[in-house]
Phi, psi and omega in degrees: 000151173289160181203092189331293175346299214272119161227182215267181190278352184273024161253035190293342182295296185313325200236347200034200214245172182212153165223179194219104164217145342312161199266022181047174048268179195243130144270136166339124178071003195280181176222142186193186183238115148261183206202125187243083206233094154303136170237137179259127181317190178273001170248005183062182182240088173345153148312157180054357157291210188194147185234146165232152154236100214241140156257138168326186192263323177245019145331130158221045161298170171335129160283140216262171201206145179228018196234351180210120180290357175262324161321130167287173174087340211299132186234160221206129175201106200252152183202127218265012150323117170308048180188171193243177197235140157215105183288155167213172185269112139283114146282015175216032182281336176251189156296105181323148338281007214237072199243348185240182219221123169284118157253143203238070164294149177283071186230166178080037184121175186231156173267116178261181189307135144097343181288150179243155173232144204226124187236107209255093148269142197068021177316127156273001179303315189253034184078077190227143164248049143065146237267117169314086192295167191299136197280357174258124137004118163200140200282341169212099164269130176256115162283126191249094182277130158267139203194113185260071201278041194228004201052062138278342193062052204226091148307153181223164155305156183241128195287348185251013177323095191271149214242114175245155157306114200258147206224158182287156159292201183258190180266175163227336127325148161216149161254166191207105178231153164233180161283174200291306173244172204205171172238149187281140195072345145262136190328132140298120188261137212227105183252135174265137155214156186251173157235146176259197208300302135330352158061038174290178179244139069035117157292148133007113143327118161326308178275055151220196194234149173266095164241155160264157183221105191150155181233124032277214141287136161240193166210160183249126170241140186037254179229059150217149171248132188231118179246126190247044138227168186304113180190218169184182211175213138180175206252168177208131190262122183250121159205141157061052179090334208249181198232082148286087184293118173303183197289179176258149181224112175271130190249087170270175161225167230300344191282329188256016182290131189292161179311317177269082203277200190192100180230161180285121166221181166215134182232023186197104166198167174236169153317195125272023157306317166213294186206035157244220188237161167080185188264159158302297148343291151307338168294317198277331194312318221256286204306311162306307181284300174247351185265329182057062148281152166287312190221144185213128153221171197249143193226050194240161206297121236267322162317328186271347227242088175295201195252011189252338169309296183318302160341278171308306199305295187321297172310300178310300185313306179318312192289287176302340182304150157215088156354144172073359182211303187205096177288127193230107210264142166250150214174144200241201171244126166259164213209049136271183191299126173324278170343328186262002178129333162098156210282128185223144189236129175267073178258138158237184199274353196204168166266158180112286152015137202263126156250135184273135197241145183269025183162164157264019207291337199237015173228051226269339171300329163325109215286148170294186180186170187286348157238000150200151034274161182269012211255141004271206190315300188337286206297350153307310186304304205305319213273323168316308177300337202270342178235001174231132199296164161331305180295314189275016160228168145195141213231144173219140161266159165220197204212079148222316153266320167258132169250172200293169186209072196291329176323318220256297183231121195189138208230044203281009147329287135308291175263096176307316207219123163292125180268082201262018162198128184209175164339316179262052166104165196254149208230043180297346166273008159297322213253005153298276158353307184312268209309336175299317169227075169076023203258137170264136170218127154275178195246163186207130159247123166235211206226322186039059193266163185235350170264045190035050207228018192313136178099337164204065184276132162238160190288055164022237199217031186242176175301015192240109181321289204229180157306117232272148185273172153255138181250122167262167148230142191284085160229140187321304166219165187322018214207155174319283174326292195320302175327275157354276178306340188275310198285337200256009175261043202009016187299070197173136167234195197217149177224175178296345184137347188256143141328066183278143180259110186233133150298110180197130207193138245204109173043037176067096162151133215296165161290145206104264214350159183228115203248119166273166160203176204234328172224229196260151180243170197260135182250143175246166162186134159227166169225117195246135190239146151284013191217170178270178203235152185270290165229187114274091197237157208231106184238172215212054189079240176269358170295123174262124157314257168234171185247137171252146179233141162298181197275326180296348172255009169318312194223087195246352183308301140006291210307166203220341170264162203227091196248132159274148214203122162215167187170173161090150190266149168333285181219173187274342207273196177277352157258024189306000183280128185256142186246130190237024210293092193218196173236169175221142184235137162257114206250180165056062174081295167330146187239156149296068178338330190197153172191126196240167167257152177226085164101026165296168206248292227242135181323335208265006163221185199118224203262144176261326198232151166215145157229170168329302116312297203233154155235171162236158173218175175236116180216123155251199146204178187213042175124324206267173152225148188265124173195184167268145151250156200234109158285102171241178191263010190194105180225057146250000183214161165095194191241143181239118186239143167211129187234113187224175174251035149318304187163188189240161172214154170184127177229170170253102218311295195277037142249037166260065180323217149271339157280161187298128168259120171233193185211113177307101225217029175094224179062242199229081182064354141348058186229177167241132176215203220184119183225137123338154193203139138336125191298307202216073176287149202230335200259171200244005169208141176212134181223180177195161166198107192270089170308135159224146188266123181296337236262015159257340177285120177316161160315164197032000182220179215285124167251120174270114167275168168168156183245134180245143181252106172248155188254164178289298255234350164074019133283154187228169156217205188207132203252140139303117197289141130327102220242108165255114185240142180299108174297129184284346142326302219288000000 
């Protein structure tokens, strides 16, 4: 990307020079004291200049603080200067990405050539046990210090701005992944890895072990696995005590191997192309390397994005691409203002293909033309038809600082897919908007990741809710064509992030499909889980037909566990995040035995406090939900509150059943409830098959079947609907 900021180096004399010490490298996430120390240049610094020490937009270091020196984070900022300094924190002082900001006035005097300014983060001198650094991995992280020494209110970059390395921890974790699917008797290549607290990646520990756990029997040599008849299973990594489980892996054999293979992607994350991390090059390697996506594509913002950015993106994608291995789609964010439709992801089957920009604001030398800007969406569309053939696009909406206004402008001609979970939250009213109005829309989960982590992105300790999503697609083979044609046939389906193996088929025939029929049709649907599964559900535009439960949630009056469950977001817009940071208290004799947390996202949340009676926690959610399960030593009596400042929830155990109690509390799906739950549910596949009868539908017109899968660990996934529409015959 250009970058205004930057100038050549001999005006490091003019403007002077800044260090670091320590000179890093940085572990992820550690807590510690650095030292920023400006020596001021030969034009000195005015009364009323300004020095920022500025981060990217998806830093998500400590936020520094100035006012109690015992407090973490506490920064400290001093100068050997005839003039006095007065800092404060801005997350919005700059020019996207490098927004957010220490900003540093000058007043009561200037700084002349050669005075130094000393910038203390996590000073520990006055007991601070010092500002947590950013939790994600990056290969040149830039303190970028900026300096207006003239009171123009015009920063410049310091050319010696220093760039250190942010490096993963050790590990505490393992991923253990294969494919989804296999032919029996031929070898499985089996990837290990470790993460650290923040899920950076790792190499693989030395000291674990490999078993398959599935029928038939296999066996593992190093990191392949060999099964020699048709079954399923999954390897599982034992280390230091502990069980990691792998993905679910089905094995046929060539005769009965499906039509459809199943492969993995994130088709939505950015660079430092605009206003994420790392290189393109380093984007696709970690996505190819450490996460071992099947398919990728780069998403970055089309206002930001020159036209030598677009270029260089077409060369990479191109470098990388290989049929048969690692499919790689080239693609931009068409990125407006909600009114104008709201944020769209562009992909095409080849390079060379034009990007229409929903705008110029951060490329304003770019000359306009009769084909961009594309705005609003209509007009995307139109211009899309008019320079790229059909078959070689496909547009998905999505929800991230702008969310898509799917109501206003839509294309399902063009636009094939709904993006109904990525970092910033799980989005099921997008596919509310669809089925309202009448729209085939598939379902696609990414990552919209900004920490150069596509594909296994987690929300660090930063404004990005939750764990970046996944897309499978159904496509006949490994390749750019196959890929394609799956994705603009909506045939993919989408999960919270784990390689949920989900099924799902409507009169034989996949998801996506657009079906007439006259009477009632037959539905299949499974689900294989890394985890054990919760429902199966079977819905009918926004109607759930039915839910299948393993045989452990059948009969819970009994059970001693207990789960409390809240989510759902503020507003659909970019301040949709709900702080749900509350407690939970227990009255009338029962005590707590255990208390877990269930499907919080980020290290930097969870349980704060637990006693005997009541805890506390820290929770956000954007849409995804978050809870607890509570182990007592007595849950036929006594009371459960949960209070947070949302709202309240409060039952009475013995009216608590099997079914759920909840409570609604506004927003956006805002709600809380309290369940009985299973001590120990185990199983990991549900399947079912079902008639659903057509015979409420008027003639002509249309039911989107579809299925959801939730997991115990409170992941989920989402099938692409099925379009059945009631034949004017019938």
């Amino acid at each position: 990307m250009r970058d205004n900021d930057y100038l050549p180096e001999h005006w490091e004399s003019r403007l002077g020079r800044v260090t670091l010490s320590p000179p890093g490298p940085i572990v992820a996430g550690a807590v510690g004291e650095w030292t920023l120390t400006y020596t001021v240049g030969s034009y000195g610094v005015d009364e009323g200049g300004t020095i920022k020490l500025a981060r990217r937009f998806a830093g998500d270091w400590e936020r520094p603080q100035f006012d109690d020196p015992r407090a973490p984070a506490y920064t400290t900022v001093r100068t050997t200067g005839d003039a006095k300094l007065r800092a404060r924190y801005d997350p919005k002082a700059h020019v996207r990405p490098w927004m957010k900001c220490v900003v540093i006035d000058v007043y009561d005097g200037c700084l002349a050539p050669g005075d130094t300014v000393t910038i203390t983060l996590g000073d520990r001198s006055g007991g601070s046990p010092g500002i947590r650094a950013q939790s994600f991995i990056e290969s040149a992280h830039e303190f970028r210090l900026l300096v207006d020494p003239t009171n123009a209110c015009l920063v410049r970059r310091l050319p010696s701005s220093p760039a250190v390395p942010i490096v993963a921890g050790p590990p505490t974790r393992l991923v253990v992944l294969t494919p989804t699917l296999g032919l029996a008797g031929e070898a499985v290549e089996i990837f290990v890895k470790g993460e650290d607290r923040w899920g950076n990646p790792t190499p693989a520990p030395e000291d674990i072990t490999l078993t398959w756990e599935g029928e038939p029997a296999g066996a593992i040599d190093g990191r392949r696995l060999l099964v020699g008849g048709p079954g399923s299973g999954r390897v599982v990594a034992s280390w230091r005590g502990a069980r990691y489980v792998g993905n679910p892996l089905t094995l046929t054999d060539a005769a009965s191997r499906p039509r459809h293979g199943a492969y993995w992607a994130d088709l939505h994350a950015q660079s430092d192309a605009t206003v994420g991390t790392g290189s393109e090059r380093e984007y696709f390697a970690f996505g190819r390397d450490h996460a071992r996506l099947d398919v990728m594509s780069h998403q970055g913002n089309d206002f930001q994005m020159t036209d030598d950015d677009w270029r260089r993106l077409n060369q990479v994608t191109r470098e990388f691409h290989e049929d048969g291995r690692f499919v790689v789609l080239p693609g931009y964010e068409w990125s407006a203002n909600t009114p104008a439709g709201g944020d769209r992801n562009v992909m095409y089957q080849e390079e060379g293909l034009p990007i229409l920009r929903s705008s110029h604001w951060q490329t304003l030398e770019i000359e306009e033309d009769d084909r961009t800007p594309a705005h609003p969406a209509d007009a995307l569309v139109a211009r899309l038809r008019a320079a790229v053939p059909l078959d070689k696009v496909v547009v998905a909406a999505h929800c991230g600082g702008r969310y898509a206004d799917i109501r206003e402008h839509f294309d399902d001609q063009v636009e094939r897919l709904v993006e109904v979970c990525s970092c910033w939250g799980v989005f099921e009213w997008l596919l509310w908007d669809a089925f309202e109005r009448g729209y085939r829309v598939g379902v696609m989960c990414n990552s919209d990741g900004h920490k150069g982590r596509p594909g296994a992105e987690g929300p660090g300790a930063g404004q990005f809710g939750i764990y970046g999503g996944l897309t499978c697609i159904l496509a006949e083979s490994l390749t750019r064509a196959a890929v394609f044609e799956a994705l603009r046939a909506r045939r993919c389906y989408g999960t919270t992030g784990p390689r949920i193996d989900l099924r799902f088929t409507v009169d034989d025939e996949p998801m996506g499909s657009l079906l007439e029929r006259s009477g009632a049709v037959r539905v299949r649907a499974s689900v294989r889980g890394d985890a054990p599964i919760e429902a199966l559900e079977l819905h009918r535009g926004r109607e759930r037909l039915a839910a299948l439960r393993p045989p452990a949630f059948a009969e819970l009056r009994g059970s001693r566990r207990l789960r409390l469950m809240w989510g759902g977001a503020r507003i659909r817009g970019r301040g949709r995040r709900a702080c749900w940071d509350g407690r939970v208290e227990l009255t009338g004799g029962p005590v707590i035995t255990d208390a877990r947390a269930v499907a919080f996202d980020s290290p930097a949340d969870g349980i704060t406090r637990a006693a005997a009676r009541e805890l506390e926690f820290r929770s956000r959610t954007t849409g995804d939900v978050d809870g607890l399960d509570l182990w007592l030593d007595d849950a036929s009596r006594g009371r459960l509150s949960l209070r947070t400042p949302l709202g309240e929830l409060t039952v009475e155990l013995a009216e608590l059943g099997d079914e759920e109690r909840a409570v609604e509390l506004g927003g956006l799906d805002l709600r809380a409830s309290a369940r009985r739950y299973p001590e120990q549910p185990t199983a990991r596949h549900v399947e079912f098959e079902r008639e659903v009868e057509l015979s409420t539908l008027g003639a002509g017109e249309t039911a989107p079947l579809w299925v959801k899968a939730i997991q115990v660990d409170g992941h989920m996934a989402w099938a692409s609907p099925v379009y059945v529409t009631r034949s004017r015959l019938a």
